[in-house]
C-alpha positions as a printed Julia matrix, in Angstrom:
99×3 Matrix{Float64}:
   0.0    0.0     0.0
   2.86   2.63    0.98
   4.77   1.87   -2.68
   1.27   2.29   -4.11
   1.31   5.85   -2.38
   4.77   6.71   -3.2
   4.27   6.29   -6.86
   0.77   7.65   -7.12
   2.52  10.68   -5.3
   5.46  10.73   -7.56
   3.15  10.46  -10.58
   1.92  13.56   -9.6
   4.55  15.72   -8.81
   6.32  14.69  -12.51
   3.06  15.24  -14.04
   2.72  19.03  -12.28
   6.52  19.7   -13.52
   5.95  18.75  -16.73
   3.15  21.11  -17.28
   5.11  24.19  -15.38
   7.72  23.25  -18.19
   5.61  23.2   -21.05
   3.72  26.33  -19.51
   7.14  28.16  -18.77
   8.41  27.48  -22.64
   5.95  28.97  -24.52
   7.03  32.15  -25.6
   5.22  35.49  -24.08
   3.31  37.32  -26.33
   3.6   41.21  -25.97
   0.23  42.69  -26.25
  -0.07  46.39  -27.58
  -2.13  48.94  -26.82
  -5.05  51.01  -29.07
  -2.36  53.57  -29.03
   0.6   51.63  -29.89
  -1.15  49.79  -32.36
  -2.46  53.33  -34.24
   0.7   54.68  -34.33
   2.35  51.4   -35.69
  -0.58  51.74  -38.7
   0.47  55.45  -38.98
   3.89  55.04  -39.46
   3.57  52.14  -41.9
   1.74  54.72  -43.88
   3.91  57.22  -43.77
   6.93  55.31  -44.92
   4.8   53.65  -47.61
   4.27  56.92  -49.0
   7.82  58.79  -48.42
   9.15  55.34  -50.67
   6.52  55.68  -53.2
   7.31  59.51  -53.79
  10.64  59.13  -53.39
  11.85  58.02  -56.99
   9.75  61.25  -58.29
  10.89  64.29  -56.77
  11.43  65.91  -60.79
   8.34  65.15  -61.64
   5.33  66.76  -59.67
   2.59  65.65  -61.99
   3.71  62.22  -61.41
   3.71  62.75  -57.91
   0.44  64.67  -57.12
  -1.06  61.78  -59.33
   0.22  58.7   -57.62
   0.16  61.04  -53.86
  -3.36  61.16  -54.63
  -4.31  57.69  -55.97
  -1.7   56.7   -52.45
  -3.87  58.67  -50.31
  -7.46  57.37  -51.62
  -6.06  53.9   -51.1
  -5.01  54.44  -47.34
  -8.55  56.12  -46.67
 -10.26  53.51  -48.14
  -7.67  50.58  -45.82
  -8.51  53.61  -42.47
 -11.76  53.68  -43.45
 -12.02  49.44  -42.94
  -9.87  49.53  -39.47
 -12.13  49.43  -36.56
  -9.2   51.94  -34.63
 -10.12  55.04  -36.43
 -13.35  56.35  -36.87
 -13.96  59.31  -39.75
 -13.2   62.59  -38.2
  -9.55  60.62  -36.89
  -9.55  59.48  -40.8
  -9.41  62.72  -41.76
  -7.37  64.2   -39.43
  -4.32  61.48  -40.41
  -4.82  61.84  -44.61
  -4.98  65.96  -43.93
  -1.37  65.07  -41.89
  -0.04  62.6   -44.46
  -1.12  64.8   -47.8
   0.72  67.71  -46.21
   4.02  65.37  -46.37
């Protein structure tokens, strides 16, 4: 009865180590905030359009054109994001067109 104990006990305790270990190894996930996350969105934006217009800084037609067609686009992608409502929408094209 007492070696019946002793291993039902030890089954245990391996058992409770095994799933600290497994528990322990998964890797943490780092959870952002509305904030961080809106500002991550804003700066993708804003790097996505300072590469576009890059290659064109001769031609302004060019540029005003594809600034434009740029700007529409992200609107459109803000206007699908459940972070910004429309008056924030048009608060971060009025910022990005003036780039």
């Amino acid at each position: 009865m007492t070696n019946e104990m002793l291993y039902i006990f030890l089954g245990i305790v391996i058992l409770i180590a095994i799933g600290l270990f497994i528990f322990r190894s998964r890797p943490m996930k780092i959870v952002q905030t509305k904030e961080e996350k809106r500002e991550e969105i804003l700066s993708g934006y804003k790097k996505q359009l300072q590469e576009a217009l890059l290659p064109l800084k001769d031609d302004q037609q060019t540029r005003i054109n594809l600034k434009s067609k740029l700007l529409k686009n992200i609107s459109y992608e803000l206007s699908r994001n459940i972070f910004f409502d429309q008056s924030e929408i048009r608060e971060i094209i009025l910022e990005l067109s003036l780039e």
